[in-house]
Backbone bond lengths (Angstrom), bond angles and torsions (degrees), N, CA, C in turn:
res aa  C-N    CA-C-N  psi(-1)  N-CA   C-N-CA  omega(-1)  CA-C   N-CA-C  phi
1 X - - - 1.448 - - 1.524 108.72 -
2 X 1.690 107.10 141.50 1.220 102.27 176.56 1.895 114.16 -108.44
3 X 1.091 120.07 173.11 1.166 100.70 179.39 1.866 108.14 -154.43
4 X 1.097 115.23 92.31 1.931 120.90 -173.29 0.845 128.60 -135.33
5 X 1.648 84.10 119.95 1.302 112.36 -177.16 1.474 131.56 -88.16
6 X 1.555 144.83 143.03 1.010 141.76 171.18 1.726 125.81 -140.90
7 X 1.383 109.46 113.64 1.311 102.94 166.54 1.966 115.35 -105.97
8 X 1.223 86.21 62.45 1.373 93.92 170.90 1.786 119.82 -134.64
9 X 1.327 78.64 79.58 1.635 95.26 -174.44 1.218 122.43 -87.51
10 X 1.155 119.71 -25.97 1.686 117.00 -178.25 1.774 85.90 -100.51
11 X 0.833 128.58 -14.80 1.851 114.37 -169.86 1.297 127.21 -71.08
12 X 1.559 110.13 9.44 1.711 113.57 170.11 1.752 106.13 -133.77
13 X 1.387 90.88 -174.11 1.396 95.23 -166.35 1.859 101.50 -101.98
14 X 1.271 111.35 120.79 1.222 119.06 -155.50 1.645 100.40 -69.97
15 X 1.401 108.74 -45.69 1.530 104.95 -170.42 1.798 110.99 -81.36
16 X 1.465 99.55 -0.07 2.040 93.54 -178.92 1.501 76.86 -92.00
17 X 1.508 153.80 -17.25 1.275 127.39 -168.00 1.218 115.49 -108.78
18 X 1.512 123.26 -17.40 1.402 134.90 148.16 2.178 105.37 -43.55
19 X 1.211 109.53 -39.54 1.909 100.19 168.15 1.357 116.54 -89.37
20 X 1.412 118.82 8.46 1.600 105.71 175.54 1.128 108.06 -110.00
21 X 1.949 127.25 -24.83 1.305 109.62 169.51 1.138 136.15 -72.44
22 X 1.452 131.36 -154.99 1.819 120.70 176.86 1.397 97.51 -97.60
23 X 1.351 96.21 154.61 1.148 105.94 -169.20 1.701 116.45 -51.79
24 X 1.274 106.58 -42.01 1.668 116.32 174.98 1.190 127.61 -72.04
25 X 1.560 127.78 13.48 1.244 154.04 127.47 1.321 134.35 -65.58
26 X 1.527 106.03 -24.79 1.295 115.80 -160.15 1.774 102.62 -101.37
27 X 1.794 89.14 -21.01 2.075 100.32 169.76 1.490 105.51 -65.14
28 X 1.772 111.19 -59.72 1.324 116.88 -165.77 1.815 92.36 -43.87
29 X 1.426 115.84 -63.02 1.388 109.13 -143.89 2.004 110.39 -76.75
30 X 1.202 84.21 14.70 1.714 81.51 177.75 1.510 92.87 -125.42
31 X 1.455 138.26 -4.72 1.048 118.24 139.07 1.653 132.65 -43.07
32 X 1.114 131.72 -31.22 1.075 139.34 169.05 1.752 119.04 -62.28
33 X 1.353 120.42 122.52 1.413 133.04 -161.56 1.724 95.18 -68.42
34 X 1.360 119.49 -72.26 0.873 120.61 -170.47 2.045 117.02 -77.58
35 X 1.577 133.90 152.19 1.100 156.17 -170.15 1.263 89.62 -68.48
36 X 1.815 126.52 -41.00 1.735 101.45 -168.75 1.674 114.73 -73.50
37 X 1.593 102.59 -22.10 1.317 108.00 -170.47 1.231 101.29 -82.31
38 X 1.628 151.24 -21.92 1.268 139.04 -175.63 1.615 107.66 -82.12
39 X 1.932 97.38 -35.29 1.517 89.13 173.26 1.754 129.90 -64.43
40 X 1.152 99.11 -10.18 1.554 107.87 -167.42 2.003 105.52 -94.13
41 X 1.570 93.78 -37.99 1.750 86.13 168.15 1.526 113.22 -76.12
42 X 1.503 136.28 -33.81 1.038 143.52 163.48 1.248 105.57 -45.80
43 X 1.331 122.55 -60.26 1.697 115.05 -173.59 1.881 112.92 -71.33
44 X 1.366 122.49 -24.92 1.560 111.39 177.37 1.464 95.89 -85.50
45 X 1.589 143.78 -11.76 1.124 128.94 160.76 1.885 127.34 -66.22
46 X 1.443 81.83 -19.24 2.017 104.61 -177.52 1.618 97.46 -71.00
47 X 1.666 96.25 -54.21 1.509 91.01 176.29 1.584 145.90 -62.07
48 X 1.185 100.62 -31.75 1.387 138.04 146.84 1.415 117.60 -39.76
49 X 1.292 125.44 -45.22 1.169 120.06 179.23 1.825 120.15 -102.01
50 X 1.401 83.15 -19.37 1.893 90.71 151.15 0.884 130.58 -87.57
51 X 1.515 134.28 -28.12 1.469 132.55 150.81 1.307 117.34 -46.38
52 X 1.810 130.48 -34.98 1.413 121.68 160.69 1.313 118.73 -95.28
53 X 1.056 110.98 23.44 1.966 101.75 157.10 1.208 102.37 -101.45
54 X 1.370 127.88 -46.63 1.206 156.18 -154.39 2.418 94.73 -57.49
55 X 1.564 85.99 -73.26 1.132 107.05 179.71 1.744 130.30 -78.19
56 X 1.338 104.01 -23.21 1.780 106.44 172.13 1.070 110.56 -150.27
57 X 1.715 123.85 15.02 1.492 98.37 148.38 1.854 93.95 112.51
58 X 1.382 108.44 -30.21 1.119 129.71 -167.40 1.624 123.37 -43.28
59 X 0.987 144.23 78.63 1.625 152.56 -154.92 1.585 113.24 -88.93
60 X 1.290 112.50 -48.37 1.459 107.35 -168.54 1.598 104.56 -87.23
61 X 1.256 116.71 160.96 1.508 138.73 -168.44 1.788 106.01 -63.76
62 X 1.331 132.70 79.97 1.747 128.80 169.07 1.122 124.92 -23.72
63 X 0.758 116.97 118.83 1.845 130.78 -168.49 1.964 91.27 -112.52
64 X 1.559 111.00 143.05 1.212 126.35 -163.87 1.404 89.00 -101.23
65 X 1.531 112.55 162.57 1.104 127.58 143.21 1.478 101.24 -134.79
66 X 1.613 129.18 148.25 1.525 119.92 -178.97 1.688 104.27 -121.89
67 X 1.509 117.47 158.13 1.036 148.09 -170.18 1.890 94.46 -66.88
68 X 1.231 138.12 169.48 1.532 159.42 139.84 1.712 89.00 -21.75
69 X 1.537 122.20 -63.74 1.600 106.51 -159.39 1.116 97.90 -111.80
70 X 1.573 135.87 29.05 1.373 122.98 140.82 1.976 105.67 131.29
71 X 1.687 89.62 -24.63 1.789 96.39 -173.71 1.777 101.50 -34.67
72 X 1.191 106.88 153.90 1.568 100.57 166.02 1.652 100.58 -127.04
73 X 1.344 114.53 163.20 1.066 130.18 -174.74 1.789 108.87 -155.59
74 X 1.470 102.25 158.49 1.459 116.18 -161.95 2.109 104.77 -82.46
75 X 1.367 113.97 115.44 1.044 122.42 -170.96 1.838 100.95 -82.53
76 X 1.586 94.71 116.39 1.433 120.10 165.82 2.166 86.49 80.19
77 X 1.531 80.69 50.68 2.063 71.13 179.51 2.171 80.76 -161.90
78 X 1.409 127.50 54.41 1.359 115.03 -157.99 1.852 94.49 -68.50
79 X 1.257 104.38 -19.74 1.795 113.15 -150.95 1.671 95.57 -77.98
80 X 1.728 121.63 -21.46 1.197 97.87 -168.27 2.136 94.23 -105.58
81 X 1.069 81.60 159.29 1.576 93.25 165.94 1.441 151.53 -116.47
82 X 1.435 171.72 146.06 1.444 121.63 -128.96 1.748 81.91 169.52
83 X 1.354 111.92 146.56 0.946 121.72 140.72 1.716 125.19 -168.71
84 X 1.486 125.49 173.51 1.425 125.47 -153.91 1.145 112.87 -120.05
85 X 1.127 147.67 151.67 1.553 145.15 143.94 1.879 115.72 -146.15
86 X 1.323 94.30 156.13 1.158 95.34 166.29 1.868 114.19 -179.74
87 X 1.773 93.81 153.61 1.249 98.45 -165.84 1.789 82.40 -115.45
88 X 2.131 86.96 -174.24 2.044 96.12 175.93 1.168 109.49 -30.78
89 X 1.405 125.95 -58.50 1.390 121.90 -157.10 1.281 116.23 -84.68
90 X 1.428 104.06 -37.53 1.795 91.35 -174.38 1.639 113.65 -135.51
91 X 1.147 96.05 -176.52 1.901 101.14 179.09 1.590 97.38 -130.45
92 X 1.292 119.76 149.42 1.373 120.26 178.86 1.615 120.93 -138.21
93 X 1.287 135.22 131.64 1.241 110.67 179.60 1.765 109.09 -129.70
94 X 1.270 136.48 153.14 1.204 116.62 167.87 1.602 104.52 -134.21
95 X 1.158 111.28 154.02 1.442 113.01 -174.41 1.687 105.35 -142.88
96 X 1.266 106.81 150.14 1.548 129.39 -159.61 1.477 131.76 -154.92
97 X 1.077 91.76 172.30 1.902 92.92 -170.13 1.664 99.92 -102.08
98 X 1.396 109.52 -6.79 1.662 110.22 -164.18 1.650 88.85 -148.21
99 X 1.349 108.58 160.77 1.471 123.51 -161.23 2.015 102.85 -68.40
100 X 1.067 128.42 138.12 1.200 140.15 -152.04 2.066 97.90 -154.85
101 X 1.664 94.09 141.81 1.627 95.55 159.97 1.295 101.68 -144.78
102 X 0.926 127.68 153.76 2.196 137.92 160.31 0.961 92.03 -121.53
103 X 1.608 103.82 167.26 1.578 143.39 154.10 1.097 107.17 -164.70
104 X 1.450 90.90 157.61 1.475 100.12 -167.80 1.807 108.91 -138.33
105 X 0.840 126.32 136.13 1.713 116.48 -177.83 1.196 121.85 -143.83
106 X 1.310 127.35 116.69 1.696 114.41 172.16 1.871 125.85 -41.23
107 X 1.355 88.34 142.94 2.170 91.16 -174.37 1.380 90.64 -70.60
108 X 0.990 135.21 126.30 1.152 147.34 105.01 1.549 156.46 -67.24
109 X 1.352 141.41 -169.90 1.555 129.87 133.09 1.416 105.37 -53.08
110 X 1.757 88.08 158.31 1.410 88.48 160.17 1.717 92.20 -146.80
111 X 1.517 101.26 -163.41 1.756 98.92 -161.68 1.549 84.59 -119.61
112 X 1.173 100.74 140.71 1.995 109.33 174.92 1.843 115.90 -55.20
113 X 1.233 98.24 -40.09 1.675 112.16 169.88 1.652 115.45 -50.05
114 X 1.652 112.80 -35.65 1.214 109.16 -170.50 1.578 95.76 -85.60
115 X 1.658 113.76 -46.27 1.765 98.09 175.49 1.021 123.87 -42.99
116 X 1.775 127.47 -52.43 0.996 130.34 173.85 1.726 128.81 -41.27
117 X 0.969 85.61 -38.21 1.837 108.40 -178.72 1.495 112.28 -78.28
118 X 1.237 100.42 -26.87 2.153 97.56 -172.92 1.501 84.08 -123.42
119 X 1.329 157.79 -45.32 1.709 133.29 -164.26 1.548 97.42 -100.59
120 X 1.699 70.46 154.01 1.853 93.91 172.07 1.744 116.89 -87.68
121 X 0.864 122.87 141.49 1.558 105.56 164.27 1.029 129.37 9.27
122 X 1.575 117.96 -81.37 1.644 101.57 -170.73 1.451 107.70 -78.49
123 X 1.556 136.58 -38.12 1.256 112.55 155.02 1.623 145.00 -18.35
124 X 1.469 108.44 -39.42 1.780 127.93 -176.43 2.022 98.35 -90.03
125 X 1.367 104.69 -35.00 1.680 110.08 157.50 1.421 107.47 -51.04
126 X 1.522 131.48 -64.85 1.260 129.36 -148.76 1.653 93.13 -75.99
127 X 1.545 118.02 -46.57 1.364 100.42 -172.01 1.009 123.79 -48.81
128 X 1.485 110.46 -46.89 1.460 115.76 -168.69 1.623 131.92 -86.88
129 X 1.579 86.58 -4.90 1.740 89.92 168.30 1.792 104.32 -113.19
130 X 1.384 114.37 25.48 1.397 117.64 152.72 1.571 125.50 -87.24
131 X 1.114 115.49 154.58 1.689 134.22 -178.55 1.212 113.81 -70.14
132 X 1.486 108.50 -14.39 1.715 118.06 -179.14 1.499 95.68 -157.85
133 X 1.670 110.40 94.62 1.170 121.99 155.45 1.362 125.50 -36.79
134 X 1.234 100.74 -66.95 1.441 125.91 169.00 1.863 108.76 -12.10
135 X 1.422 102.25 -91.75 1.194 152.12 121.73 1.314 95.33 27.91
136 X 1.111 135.29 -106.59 1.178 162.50 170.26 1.891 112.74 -29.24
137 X 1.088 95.97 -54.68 1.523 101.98 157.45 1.415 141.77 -25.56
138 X 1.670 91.92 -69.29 1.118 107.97 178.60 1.264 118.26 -87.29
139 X 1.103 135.58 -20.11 1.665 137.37 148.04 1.340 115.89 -48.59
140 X 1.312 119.55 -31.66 1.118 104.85 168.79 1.768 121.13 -93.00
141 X 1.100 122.83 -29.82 1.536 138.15 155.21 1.205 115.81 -45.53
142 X 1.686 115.05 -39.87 1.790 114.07 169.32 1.799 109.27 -68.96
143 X 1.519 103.71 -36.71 1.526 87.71 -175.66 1.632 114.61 -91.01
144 X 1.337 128.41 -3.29 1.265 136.56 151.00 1.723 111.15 -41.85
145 X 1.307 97.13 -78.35 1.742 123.50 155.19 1.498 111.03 19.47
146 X 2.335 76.43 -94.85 1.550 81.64 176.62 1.122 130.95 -109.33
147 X 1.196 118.02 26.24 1.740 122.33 149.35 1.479 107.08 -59.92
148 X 1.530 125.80 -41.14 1.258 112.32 172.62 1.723 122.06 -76.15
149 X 1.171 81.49 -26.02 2.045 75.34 172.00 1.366 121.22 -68.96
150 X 1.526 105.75 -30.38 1.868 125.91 -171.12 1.472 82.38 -53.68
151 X 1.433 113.76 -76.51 1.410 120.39 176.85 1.198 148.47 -35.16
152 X 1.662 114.55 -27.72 1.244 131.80 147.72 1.802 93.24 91.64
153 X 1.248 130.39 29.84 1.644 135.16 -178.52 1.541 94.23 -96.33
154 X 1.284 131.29 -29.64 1.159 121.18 -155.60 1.581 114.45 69.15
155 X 1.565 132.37 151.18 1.235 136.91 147.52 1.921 111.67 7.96
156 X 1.712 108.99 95.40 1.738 114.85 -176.06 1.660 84.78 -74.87
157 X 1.735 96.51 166.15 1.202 101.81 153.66 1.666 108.28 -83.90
158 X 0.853 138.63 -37.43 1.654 137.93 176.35 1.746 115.22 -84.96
159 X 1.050 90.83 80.86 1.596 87.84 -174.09 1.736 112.21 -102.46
160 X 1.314 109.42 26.75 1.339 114.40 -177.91 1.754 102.92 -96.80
161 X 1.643 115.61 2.61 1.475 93.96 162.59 1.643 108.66 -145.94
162 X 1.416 115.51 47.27 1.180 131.07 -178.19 1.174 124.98 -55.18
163 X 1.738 105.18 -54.36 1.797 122.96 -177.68 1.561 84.22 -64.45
164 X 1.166 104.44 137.91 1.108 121.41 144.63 1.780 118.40 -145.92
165 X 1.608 116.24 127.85 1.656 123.28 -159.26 1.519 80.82 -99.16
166 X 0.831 147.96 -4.79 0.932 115.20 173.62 1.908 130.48 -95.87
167 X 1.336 104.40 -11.67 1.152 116.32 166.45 1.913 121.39 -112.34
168 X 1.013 89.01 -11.57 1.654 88.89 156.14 1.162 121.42 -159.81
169 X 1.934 122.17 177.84 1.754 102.60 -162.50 1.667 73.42 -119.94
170 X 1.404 82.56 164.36 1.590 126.11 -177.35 1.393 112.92 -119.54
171 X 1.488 120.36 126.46 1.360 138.29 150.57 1.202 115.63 -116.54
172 X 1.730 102.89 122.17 1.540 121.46 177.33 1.608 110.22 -103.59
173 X 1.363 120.34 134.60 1.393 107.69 159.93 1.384 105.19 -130.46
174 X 1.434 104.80 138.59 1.709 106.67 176.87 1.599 87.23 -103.00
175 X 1.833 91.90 135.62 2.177 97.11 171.59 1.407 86.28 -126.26
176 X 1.612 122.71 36.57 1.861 106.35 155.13 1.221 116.04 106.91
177 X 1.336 127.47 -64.70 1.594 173.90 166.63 1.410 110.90 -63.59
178 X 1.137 100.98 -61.41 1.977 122.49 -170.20 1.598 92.56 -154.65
179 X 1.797 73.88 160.11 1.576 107.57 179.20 1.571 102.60 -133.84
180 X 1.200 121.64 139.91 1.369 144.45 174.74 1.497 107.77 -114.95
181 X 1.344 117.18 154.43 1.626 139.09 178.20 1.445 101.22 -163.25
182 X 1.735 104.78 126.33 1.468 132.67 158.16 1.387 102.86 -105.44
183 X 1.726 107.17 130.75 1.269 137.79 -176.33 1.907 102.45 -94.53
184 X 0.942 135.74 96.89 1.641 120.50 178.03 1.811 98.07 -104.53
């Protein structure tokens, strides 16, 4: 498994990388109103495509095909597996031999309605008897996240018992700013 990360979003030239991706990358990322959001799908597609040179050799630009709820996957590539996220600060990509999801999200507030609404009990325990609510939140919201992406359901309506350790492993990293979680 690979796993790359980048908070280097303003550090390239947005329109020389708008001509190197595929073209059907280059719709998604100019869908986006604002320059930070095109730079950030542009950059987990950069990563994306360095994780497959890097890792199989892989040269030409990945073209998606997506699942019923949106999963995407590598067309005429079923064996590898892959997925993207990214918040302000960063872009993330991980790629694999077996089905995988991340997310990644800046710490923020959050609103008690939404804990209530996405954790179970001892989840709304851990937040609130942590030192960084905040904090705590979103580590657990990233691995909610991508347990559902691993899975390819997209966003459950019951997402208060998603993680589950016992059927798959979890890597969290807090970088301060944001927190990321890979679902394998």
């Amino acid at each position: 498994m690979s796993i790359l990360v980048s908070e280097e979003i303003w550090a390239f030239d947005l329109e020389a990388a708008l001509g190197e991706i595929s073209a059907q990358r280059r719709e998604q990322a100019l869908r986006f109103k604002h320059e930070q959001g095109q730079r950030l799908c542009v950059l987990a597609y950069l990563l994306l495509k360095k994780g497959l040179r890097e890792t199989y050799g892989i040269t030409e630009n990945p073209v998606f095909e997506y699942n019923e709820h949106g999963k995407p996957s590598i067309v005429d590539h079923p064996d590898i597996y892959f997925n993207l996220s990214h918040c302000k600060e960063a872009a993330v990509c991980v790629i694999s031999d077996h089905p995988v999801g991340v997310d990644v999200e800046s710490i923020r507030e959050y609103k008690e309605s939404l804990v209530r609404y996405t954790m179970n009990d001892a989840e709304i325990r851990e937040i609130e008897s942590s030192d960084n609510p905040a904090s705590a939140f979103i580590r657990l919201w990233t691995k909610k996240e991508a347990t559902m992406k691993r899975v390819g359901t997209g966003i459950s309506n019951d997402m208060k018992n998603v993680i589950d350790t016992t059927t798959y492993h979890y890597t969290t990293v807090d970088r301060g700013q944001y927190i990321y979680t890979v679902c394998e």
